[in-house]
Each structure stands twice: as C-alpha cells, then as structure tokens.
VEXBA-53557 format. One line per field, with one value per residue: residue number from 1; x, y, z of N, C-alpha, C, O, CB in turn. Coordinates in steps of 0.1 Angstrom, whole numbers. Glycine has a CB too. Example, Ala and Ser with C-alpha at 12.3 -4.5 7.8 and 13.67 -1.06 7.14 Angstrom:
num	[1,2]
n.X	[132,128]
n.Y	[-57,-22]
n.Z	[78,71]
ca.X	[123,137]
ca.Y	[-45,-11]
ca.Z	[78,71]
c.X	[132,129]
c.Y	[-33,0]
c.Z	[78,79]
o.X	[142,134]
o.Y	[-33,11]
o.Z	[85,80]
cb.X	[113,141]
cb.Y	[-45,-6]
cb.Z	[90,57]
//
This chain:
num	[1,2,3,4,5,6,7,8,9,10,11,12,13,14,15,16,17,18,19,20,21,22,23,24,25,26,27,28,29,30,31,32,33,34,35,36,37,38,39,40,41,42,43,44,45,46,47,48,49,50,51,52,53,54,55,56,57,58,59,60,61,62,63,64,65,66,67,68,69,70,71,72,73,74,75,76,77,78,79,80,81,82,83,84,85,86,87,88,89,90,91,92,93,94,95,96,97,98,99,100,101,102,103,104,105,106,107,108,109,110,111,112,113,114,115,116,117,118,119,120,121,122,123,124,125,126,127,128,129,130,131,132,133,134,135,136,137,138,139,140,141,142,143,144,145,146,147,148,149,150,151,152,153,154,155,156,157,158,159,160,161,162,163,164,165,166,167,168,169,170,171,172,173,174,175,176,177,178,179,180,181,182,183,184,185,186,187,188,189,190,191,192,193,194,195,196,197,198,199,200,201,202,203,204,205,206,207,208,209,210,211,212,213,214,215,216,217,218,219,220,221,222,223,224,225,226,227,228,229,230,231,232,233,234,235,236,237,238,239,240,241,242,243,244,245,246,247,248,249,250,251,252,253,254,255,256,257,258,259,260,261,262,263,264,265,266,267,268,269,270,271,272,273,274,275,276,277,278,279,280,281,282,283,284,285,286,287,288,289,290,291,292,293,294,295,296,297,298,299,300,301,302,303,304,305,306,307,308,309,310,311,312,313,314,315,316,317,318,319]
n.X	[382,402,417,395,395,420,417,399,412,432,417,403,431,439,420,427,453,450,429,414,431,436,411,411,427,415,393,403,416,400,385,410,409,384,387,411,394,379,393,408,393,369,334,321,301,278,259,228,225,192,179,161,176,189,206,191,190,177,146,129,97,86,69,44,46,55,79,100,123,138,164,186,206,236,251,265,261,277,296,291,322,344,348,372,368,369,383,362,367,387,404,413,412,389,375,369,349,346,357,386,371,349,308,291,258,239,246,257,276,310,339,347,353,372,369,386,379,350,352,339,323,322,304,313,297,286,280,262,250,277,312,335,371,408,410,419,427,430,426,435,446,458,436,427,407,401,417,423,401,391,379,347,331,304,270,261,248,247,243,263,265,277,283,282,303,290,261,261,250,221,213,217,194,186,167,162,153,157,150,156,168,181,196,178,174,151,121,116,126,127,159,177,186,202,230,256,288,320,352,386,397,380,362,327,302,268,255,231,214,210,175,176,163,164,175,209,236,275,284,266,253,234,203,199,172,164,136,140,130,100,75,46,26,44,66,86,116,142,171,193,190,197,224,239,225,219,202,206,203,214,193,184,170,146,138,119,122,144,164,195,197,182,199,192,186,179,162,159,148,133,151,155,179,166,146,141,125,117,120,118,120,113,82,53,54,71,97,128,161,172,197,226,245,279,273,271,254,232,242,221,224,212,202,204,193,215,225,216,217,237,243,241,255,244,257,234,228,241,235]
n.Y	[1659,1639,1647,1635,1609,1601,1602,1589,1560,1559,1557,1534,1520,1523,1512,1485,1483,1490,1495,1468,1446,1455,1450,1426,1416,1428,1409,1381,1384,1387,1362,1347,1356,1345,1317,1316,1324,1302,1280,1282,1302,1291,1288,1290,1287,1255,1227,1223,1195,1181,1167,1149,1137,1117,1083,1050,1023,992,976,949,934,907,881,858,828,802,775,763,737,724,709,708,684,681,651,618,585,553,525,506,497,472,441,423,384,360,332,307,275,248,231,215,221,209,218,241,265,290,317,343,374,367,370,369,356,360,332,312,289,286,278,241,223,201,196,193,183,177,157,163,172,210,237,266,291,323,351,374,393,397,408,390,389,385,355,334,307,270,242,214,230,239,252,278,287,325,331,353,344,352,385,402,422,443,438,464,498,534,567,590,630,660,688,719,731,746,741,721,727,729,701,691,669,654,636,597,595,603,616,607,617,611,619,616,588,562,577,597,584,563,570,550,554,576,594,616,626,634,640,636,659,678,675,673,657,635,607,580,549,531,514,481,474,490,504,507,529,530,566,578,610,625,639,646,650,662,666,681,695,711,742,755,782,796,817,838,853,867,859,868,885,873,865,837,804,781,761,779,812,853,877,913,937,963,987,1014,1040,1053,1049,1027,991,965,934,901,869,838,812,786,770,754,762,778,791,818,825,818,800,811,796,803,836,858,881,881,909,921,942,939,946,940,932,919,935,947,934,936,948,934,947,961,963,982,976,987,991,1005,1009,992,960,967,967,983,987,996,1000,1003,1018,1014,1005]
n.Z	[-428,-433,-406,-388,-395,-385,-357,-351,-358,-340,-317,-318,-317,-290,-276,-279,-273,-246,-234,-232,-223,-202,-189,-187,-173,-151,-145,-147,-122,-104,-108,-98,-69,-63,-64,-45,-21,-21,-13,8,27,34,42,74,85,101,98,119,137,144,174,159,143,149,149,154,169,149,164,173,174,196,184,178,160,133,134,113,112,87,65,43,27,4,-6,-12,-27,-9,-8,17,40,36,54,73,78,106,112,133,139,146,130,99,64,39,16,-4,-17,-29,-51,-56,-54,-60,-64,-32,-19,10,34,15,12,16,29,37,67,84,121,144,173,185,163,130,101,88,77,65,61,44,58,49,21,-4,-22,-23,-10,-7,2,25,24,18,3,22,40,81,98,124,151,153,130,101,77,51,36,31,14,20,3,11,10,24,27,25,31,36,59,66,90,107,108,126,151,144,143,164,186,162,138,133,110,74,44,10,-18,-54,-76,-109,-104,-82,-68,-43,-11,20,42,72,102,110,118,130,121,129,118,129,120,116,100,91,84,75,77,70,66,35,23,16,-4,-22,-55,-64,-68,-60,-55,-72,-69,-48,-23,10,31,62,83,112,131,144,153,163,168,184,204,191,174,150,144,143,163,190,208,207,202,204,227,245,250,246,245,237,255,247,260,251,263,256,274,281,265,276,288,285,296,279,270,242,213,187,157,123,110,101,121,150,178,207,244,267,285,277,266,247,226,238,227,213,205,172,164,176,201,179,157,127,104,75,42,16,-15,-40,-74,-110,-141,-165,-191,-223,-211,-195,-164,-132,-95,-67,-31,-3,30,58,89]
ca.X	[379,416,418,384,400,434,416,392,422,436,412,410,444,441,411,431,463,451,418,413,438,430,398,415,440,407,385,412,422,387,388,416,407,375,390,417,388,367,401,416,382,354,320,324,284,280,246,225,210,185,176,147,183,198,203,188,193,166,140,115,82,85,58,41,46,54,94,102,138,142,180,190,218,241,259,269,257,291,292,294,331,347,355,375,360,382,374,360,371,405,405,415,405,383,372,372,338,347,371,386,364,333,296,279,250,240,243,264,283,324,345,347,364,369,367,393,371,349,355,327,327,314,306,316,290,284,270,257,261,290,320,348,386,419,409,432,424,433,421,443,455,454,431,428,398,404,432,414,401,390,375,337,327,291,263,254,254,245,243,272,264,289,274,295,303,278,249,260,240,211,214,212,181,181,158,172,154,158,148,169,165,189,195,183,172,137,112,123,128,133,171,175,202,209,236,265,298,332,360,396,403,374,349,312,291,257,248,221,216,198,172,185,157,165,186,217,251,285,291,252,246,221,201,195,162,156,132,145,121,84,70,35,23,55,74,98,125,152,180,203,188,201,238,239,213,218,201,207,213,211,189,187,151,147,121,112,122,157,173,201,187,183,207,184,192,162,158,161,139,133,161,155,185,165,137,145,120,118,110,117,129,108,71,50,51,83,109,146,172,175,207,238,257,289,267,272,240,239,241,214,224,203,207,198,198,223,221,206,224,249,234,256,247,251,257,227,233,242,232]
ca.Y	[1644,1634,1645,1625,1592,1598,1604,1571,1550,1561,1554,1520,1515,1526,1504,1471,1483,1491,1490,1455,1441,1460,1443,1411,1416,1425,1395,1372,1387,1382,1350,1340,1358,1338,1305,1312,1320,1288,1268,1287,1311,1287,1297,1288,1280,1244,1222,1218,1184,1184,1153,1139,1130,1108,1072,1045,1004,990,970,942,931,893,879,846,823,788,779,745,735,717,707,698,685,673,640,606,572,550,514,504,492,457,440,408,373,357,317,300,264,244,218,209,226,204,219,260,268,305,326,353,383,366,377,356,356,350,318,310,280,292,263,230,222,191,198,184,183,162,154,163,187,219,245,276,303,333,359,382,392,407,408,380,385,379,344,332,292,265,227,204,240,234,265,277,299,335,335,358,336,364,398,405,437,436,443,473,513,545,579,601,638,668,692,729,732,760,739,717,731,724,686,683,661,653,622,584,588,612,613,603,618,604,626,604,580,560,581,596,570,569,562,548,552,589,599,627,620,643,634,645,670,686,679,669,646,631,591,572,537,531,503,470,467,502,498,519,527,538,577,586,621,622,652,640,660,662,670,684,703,721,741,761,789,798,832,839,863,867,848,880,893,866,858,821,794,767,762,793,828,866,891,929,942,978,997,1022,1054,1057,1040,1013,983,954,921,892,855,836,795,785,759,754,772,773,798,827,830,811,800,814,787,813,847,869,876,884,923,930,950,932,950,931,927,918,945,944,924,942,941,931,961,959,968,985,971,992,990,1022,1008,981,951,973,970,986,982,1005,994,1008,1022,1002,1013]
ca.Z	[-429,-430,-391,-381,-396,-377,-343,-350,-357,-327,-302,-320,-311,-274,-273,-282,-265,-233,-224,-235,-220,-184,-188,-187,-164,-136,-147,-138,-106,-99,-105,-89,-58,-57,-60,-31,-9,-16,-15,19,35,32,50,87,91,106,98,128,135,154,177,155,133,156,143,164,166,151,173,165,183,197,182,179,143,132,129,108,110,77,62,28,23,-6,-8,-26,-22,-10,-6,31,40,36,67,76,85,111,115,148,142,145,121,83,55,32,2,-9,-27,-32,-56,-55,-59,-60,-53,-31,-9,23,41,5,13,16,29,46,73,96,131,153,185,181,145,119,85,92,67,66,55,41,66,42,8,-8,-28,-12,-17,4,3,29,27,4,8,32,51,86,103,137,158,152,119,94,63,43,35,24,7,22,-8,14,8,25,15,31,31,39,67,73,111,119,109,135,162,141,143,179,190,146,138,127,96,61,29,3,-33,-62,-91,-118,-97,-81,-61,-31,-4,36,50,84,112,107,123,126,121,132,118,137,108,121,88,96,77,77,77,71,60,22,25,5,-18,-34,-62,-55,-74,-57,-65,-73,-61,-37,-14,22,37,71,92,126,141,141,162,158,178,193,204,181,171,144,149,145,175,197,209,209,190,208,237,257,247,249,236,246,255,244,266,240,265,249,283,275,265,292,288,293,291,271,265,231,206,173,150,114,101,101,129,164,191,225,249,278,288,266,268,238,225,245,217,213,196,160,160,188,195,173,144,110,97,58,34,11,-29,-52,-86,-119,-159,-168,-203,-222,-207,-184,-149,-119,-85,-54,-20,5,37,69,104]
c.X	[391,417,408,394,411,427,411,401,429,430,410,421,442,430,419,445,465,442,418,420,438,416,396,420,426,400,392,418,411,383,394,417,393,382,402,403,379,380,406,408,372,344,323,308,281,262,241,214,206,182,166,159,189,193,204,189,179,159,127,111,87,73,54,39,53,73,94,115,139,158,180,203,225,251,264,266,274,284,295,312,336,351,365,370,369,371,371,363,384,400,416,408,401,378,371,362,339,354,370,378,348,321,291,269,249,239,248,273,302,334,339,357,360,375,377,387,358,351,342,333,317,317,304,306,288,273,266,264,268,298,332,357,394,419,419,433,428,429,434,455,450,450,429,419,403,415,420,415,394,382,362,337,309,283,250,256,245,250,252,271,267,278,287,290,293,269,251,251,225,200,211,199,179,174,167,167,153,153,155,158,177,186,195,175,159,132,117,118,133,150,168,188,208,222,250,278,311,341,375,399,391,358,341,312,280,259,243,224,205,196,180,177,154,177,195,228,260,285,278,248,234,216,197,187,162,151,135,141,110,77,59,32,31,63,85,101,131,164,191,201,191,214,236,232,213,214,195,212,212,207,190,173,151,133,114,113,140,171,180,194,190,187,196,189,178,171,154,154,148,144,158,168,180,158,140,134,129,112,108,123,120,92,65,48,59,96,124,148,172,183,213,243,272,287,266,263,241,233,231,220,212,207,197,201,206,221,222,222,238,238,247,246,255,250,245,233,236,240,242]
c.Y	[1636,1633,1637,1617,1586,1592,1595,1562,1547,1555,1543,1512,1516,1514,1492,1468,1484,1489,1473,1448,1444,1449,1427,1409,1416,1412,1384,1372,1383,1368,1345,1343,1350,1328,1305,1316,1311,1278,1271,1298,1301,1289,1286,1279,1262,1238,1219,1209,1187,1171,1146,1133,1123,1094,1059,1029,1001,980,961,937,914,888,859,839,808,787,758,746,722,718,700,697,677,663,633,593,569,533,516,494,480,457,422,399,359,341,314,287,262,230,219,213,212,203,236,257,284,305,336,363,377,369,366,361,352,343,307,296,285,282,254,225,212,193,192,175,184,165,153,173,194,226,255,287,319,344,369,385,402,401,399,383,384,371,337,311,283,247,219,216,236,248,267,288,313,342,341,351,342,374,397,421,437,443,458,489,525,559,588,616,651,681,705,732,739,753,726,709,723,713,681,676,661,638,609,588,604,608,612,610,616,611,620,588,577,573,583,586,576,559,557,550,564,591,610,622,634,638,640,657,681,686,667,661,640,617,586,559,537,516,491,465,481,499,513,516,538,554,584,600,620,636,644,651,657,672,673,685,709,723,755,772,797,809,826,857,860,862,862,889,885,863,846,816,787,764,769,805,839,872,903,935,954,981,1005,1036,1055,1054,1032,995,972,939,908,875,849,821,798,774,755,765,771,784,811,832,818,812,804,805,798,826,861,873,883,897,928,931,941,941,936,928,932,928,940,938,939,938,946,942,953,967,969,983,980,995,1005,1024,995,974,955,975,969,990,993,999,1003,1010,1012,1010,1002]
c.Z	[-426,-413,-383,-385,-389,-367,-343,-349,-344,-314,-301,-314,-295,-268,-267,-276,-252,-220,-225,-226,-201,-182,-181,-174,-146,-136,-144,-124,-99,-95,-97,-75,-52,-53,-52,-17,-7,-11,7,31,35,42,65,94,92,108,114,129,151,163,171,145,140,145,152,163,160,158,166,179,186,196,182,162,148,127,124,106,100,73,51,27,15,-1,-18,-21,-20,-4,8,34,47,53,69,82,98,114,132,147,137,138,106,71,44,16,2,-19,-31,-43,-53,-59,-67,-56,-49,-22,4,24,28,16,11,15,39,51,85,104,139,161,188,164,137,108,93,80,71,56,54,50,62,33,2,-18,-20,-15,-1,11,12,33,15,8,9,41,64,90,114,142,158,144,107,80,52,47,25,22,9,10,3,14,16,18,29,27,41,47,74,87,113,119,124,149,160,142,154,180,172,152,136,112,90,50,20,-14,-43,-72,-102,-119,-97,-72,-50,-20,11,34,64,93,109,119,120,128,121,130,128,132,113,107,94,84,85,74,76,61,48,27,11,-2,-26,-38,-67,-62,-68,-64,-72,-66,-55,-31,-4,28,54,81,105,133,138,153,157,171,189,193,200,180,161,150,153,160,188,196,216,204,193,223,250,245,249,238,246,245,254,252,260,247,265,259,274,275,274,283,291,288,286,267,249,222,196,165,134,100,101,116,138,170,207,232,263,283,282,268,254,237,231,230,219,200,182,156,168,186,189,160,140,106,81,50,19,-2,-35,-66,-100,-131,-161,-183,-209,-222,-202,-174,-136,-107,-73,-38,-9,15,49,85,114]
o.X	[390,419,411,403,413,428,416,399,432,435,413,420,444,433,420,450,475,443,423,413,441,414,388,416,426,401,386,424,412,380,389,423,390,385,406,404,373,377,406,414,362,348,326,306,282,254,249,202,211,184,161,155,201,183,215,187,169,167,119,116,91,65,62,32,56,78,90,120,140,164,176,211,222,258,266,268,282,274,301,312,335,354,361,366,375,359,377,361,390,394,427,397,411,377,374,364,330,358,361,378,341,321,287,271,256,231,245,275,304,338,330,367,351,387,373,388,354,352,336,344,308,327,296,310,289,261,264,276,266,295,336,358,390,422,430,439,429,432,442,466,440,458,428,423,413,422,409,424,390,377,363,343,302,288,238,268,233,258,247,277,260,267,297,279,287,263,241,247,218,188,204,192,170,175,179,174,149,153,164,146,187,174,206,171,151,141,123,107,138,153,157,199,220,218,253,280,308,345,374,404,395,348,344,321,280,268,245,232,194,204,186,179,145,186,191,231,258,285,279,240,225,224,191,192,160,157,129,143,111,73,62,37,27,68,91,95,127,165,195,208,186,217,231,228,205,224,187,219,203,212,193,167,159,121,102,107,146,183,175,187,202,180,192,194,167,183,149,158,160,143,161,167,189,163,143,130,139,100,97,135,123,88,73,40,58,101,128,141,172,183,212,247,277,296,262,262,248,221,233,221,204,217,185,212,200,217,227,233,249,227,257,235,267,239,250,245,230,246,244]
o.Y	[1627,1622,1633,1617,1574,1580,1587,1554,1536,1550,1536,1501,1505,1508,1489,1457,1481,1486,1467,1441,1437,1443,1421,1400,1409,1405,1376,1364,1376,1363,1338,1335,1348,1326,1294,1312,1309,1267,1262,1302,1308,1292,1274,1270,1256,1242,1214,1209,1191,1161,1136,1124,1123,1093,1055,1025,1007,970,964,937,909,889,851,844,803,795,748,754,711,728,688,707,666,666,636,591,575,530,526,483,476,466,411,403,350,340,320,283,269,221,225,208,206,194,241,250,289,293,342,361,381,372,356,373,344,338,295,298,288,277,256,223,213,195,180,162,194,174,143,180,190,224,257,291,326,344,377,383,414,390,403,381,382,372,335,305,288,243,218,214,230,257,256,299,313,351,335,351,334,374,392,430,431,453,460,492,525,561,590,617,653,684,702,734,736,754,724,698,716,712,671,679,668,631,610,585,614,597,621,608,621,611,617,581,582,580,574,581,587,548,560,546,564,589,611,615,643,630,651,666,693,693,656,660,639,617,579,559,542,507,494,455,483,494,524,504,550,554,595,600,613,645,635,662,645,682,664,679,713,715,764,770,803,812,816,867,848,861,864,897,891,858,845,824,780,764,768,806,838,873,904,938,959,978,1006,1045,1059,1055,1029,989,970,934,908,872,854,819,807,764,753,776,759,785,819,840,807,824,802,804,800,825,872,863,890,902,940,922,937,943,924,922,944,932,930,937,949,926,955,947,942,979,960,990,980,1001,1015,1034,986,977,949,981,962,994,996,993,1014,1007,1001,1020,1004]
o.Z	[-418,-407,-372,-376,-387,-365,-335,-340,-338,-304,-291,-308,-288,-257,-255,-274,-246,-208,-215,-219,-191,-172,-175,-167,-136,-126,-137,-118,-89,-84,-88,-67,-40,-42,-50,-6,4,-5,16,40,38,53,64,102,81,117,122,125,161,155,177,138,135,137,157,151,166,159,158,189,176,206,186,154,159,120,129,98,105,77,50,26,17,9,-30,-9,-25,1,12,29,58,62,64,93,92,116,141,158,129,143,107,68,40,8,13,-28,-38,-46,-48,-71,-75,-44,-55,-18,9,16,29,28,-1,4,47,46,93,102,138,160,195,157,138,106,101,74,79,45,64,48,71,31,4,-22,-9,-27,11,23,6,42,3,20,0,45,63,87,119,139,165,148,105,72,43,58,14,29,1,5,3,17,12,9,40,17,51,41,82,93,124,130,131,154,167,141,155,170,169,162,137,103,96,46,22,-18,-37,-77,-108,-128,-105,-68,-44,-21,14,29,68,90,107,130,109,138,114,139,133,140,114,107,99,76,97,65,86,51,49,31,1,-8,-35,-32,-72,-65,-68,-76,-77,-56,-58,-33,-8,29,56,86,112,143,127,162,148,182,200,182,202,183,157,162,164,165,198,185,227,196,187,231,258,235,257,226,258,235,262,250,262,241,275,256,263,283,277,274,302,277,288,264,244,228,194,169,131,88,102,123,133,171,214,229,269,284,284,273,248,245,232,225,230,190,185,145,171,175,194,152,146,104,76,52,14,0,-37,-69,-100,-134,-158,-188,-202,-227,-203,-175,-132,-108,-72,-36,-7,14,48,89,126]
cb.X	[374,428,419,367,403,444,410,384,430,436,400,415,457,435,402,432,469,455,401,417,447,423,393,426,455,396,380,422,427,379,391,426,408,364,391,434,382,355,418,428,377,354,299,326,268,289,246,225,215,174,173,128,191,195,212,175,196,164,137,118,63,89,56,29,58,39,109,93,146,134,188,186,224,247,255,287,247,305,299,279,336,364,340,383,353,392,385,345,363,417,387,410,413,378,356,391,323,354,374,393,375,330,283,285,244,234,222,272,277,327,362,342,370,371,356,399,375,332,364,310,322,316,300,329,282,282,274,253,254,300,323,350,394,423,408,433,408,453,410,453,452,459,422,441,396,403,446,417,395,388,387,325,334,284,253,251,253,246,223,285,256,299,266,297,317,271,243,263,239,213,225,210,167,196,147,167,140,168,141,175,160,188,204,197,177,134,103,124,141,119,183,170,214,197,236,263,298,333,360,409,402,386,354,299,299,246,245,209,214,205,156,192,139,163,179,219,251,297,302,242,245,226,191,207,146,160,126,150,126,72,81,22,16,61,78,94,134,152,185,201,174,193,248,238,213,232,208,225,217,221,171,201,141,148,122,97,113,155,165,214,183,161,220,167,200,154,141,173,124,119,177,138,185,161,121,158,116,112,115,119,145,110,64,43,40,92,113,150,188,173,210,248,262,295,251,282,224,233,261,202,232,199,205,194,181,243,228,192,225,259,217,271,247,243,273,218,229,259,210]
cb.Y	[1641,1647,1656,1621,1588,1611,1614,1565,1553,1574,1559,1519,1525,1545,1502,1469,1490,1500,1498,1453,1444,1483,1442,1406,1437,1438,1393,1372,1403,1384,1346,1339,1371,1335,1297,1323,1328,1279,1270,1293,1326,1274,1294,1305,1287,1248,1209,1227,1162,1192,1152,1148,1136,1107,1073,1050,992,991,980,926,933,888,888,846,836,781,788,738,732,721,701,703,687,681,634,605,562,562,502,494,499,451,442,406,366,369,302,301,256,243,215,195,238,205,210,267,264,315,328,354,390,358,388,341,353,350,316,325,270,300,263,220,236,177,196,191,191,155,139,170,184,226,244,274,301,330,363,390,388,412,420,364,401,386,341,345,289,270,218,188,258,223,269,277,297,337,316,373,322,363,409,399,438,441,426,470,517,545,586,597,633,672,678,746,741,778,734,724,748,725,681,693,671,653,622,565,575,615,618,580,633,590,634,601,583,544,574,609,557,561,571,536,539,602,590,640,609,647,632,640,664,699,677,681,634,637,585,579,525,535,506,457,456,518,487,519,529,530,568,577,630,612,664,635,658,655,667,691,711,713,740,748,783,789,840,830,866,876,832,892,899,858,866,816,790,761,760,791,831,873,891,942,940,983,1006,1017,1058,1074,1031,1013,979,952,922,896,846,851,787,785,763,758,768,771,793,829,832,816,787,827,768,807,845,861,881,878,927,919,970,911,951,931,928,909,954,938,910,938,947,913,970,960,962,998,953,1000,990,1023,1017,978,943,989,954,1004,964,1019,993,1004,1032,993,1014]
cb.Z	[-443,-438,-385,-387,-411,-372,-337,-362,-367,-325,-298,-330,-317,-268,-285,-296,-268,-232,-228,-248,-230,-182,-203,-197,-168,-132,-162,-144,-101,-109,-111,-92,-58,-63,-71,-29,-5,-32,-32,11,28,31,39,95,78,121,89,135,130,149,189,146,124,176,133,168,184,142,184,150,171,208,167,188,129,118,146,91,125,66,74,13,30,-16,-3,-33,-33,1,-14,36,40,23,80,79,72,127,110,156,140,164,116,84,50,37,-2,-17,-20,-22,-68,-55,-69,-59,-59,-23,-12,31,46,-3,4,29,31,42,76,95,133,161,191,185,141,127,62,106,58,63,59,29,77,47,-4,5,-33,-13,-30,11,-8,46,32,-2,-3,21,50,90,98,142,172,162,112,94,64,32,30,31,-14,39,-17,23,-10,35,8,26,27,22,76,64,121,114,93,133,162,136,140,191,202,130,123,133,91,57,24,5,-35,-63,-94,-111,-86,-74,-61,-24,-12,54,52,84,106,107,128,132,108,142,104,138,87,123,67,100,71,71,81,68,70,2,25,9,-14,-30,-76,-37,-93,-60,-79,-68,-68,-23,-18,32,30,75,90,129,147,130,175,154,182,192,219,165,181,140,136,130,176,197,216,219,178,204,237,274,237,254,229,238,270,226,278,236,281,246,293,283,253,305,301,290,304,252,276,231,200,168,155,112,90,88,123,173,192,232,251,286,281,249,283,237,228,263,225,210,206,152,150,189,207,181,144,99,104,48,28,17,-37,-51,-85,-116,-172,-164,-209,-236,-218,-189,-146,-123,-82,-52,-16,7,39,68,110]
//
C-alpha cells in the first residue's frame, strides 16, 4: 500500500511538472503560428466581378410635365429716398410757410416769392407729400433758378428684397409686378415696377414699388412672390442633367448600347430649380445622363433611432 501511494504521487508530480506545461508550450506555438500566417501568408484568392457588377451613370427618360418658375423672396419695406428741390425763379423771397421737418402734402403751399421778370408773387408748391428739411430760404432772401431750397423725404416706400447671385438667371424676362406679404400686416397686395438691382459689391436685390393707399412702416419684414414663368405640356429634364440654365446648354444623350454618350447642345425655357424645359435639342423618350460629368451627386443619409432619443445617421452611397 505504502509503494502504490509513492508511485501515484509521483505521476502527479510528472503530470504538473512536465506534461502540463508541454501542453502549453504547443497550444501557444499554435497560436502564434496562426496569427503570423493571417498577419504575413494571407489567402491569395481574388473576388471575381463579373460584368453584370459594373457601375453605370445613371440615365433619365425626357419626358413631358408642367414647370412653374415661382420665387420667394425675403425682404423689408424701406422708405423711398429724400431728394433735393432746386428753385426755378429769380426773385425775393416773401413769406416761408414751411418748417423744418414738417409733413406736408401735395401741392402744400412752401414759399412766396416775387418774381423779378415780370414782377408778380408766385408760390412755391409742394410736389408731393413728404417730410421737408434743409430749409434753405428765409423771408427777404434774395433766390435764383436752380440754388437748392430744400430736401423732401417723399411719403413713399417699396419693398427691397435680397436675391443670392445664382438665382439670378432666374429673373431674366421677370414680371413688373409681385406680391407683397407683410408679417403682421394687411392681406397680401400687388407691388409695381419690379425690378433687379446690382450693386458694385456685387450683391443683388429685388424692387418693387408698394401702392400708396397700403399702409406701410419702414423696417416691416416682408416676402416678395413672383411669378416668372409657366409652362404646361413641355419636355423637360432635371436640371442636374444639363450644363448651363440659362438659355443654352448641354446634356449628354445615352443610347442605351453602352457607347459613350453623345454631347448635344439643347435650347432652354422655363427653369424652376429643380426640373428645366427643353425648348429644343431633345426629342421625347431620348435617355440623358442625370447628371454632368464631374457633378457629385448628393449622398443620401439614412437616419435611425439607436436609442430612445439617440438617432445617428449614415451617409448612403454615391455613384
């Protein structure tokens, strides 16, 4: 019994002294011989695409639809600006019915002034109404045809409204008239006298005149609408598939047998930002590329709840 319990203890020991530890010693070599051949052997085999994976421009149909060139755009009402009143007679000042910074009306009575040549009083009237200052007269001044005898501030206001360069184009052939909406304000209303304005700096703006029996305060936000253009029944495209918008410009006709696609020049309409008339170049059911070469077309994100009120968004792919 004594010599069983030696020899057991023993093999115990040999177990824990040598096998064990061999055990180890291959299970790690193992290892680390895999991971230098994924890091430094990796498999040689090479996916094969086949041609149904090629990746192709995509192409739209020229079809026939309705394009409305509408334009909103923000502004501010502004008074219309003062101007100076320069006299036409040489005479004698008489009498001064103004003050400074007064409102008067049209055809208001101003000063009087006797006439040299022939000698009478004449009065001096108010050619519409406004705010008066830089009163330049005083009774028994003597005055002379074309010396400025003051400054009106006319009681009139349009609506000034800020217009970024690209839209521009849009404006060509625009109307005289818009609609005026007033945040706040009466009922929308027509302007008159639209026009576009360029300053040297290079910033645009819109124009129109507000009628004078709407009741109008400097500094009122405003939206100016107008109508540009409409046209019904008419070949159209996407605007992205045309180089140029104004006028003239190029699309690229895809034939559909994997040839390069054909350059064509094409007449231009209605534009409304997204979908453009063709007035010529194109015929109905002929393919255009949808977008110029070199146009980045816009990556579409997928947006999704991860957890409540955490939402993370991925960017889609872009051809």
């Amino acid at each position: 019994m004594r010599h069983g319990g030696v020899s057991g203890k023993a093999a115990v020991i040999v177990w824990r002294r040598w096998i064990f530890p061999l055990l180890l010693v291959i299970v790690v070599g193992a290892c680390a011989a895999a991971l230098v051949k994924i890091a430094f052997f990796p498999d040689r085999s090479e996916a094969v695409v086949g041609p149904e994976s090629t990746i192709t421009d995509p192409v739209v149909a020229v079809e026939r639809g309705s394009v409305v060139n509408e334009l909103s755009l923000s502004g501010a009402v502004a008074r219309d600006d003062s101007y100076p009143v320069r006299g036409e007679i040489n005479g004698t000042v008489t009498a001064v019915h103004v003050a400074e910074g007064e409102s008067v009306s049209k055809g208001q009575k101003l000063f009087t002034i006797k006439q040299d040549e022939p000698r009478k009083d004449i009065d001096v009237l108010a050619p519409e109404a406004g705010d008066v200052s830089g009163v330049a007269l005083v009774k028994g001044q003597m005055t002379s045809a074309g010396t400025e005898i003051y400054t009106i501030s006319p009681a009139r206001y349009h609506l000034l409204a800020t217009v970024q360069p690209v839209q521009l184009y849009r404006l060509v052939n625009a109307p005289t008239e818009a609609a005026v909406t007033i945040t706040g304000g009466p009922a929308p209303f027509t302007c008159t006298g639209v026009r576009v304005q360029v300053s040297a700096e290079g910033t645009a703006s819109v124009r129109c005149a507000i009628p004078g029996d709407q009741v109008v305060f400097a500094g009122l936000p405003a939206q100016l609408d107008l109508a540009v253009g409409k046209v019904d029944d008419a070949l159209v495209v996407p605007v992205t598939a045309v180089q140029g918008g104004a006028g003239t410009g190029k699309v690229w006709v895809d034939a559909g047998d994997g040839s390069d696609p054909e350059e064509r020049e094409v007449t231009l309409g209605v534009n409304d930002g997204t979908m453009v008339e063709v007035v010529s170049g194109l015929e109905e059911g002929d393919s255009v590329r949808q977008f110029v070469p070199g146009f980045v077309a816009p990556v579409e994100e997928f947006c999704y709840e991860v957890a409540p009120g955490v939402e993370q968004c991925d960017s889609g792919m872009s051809w």
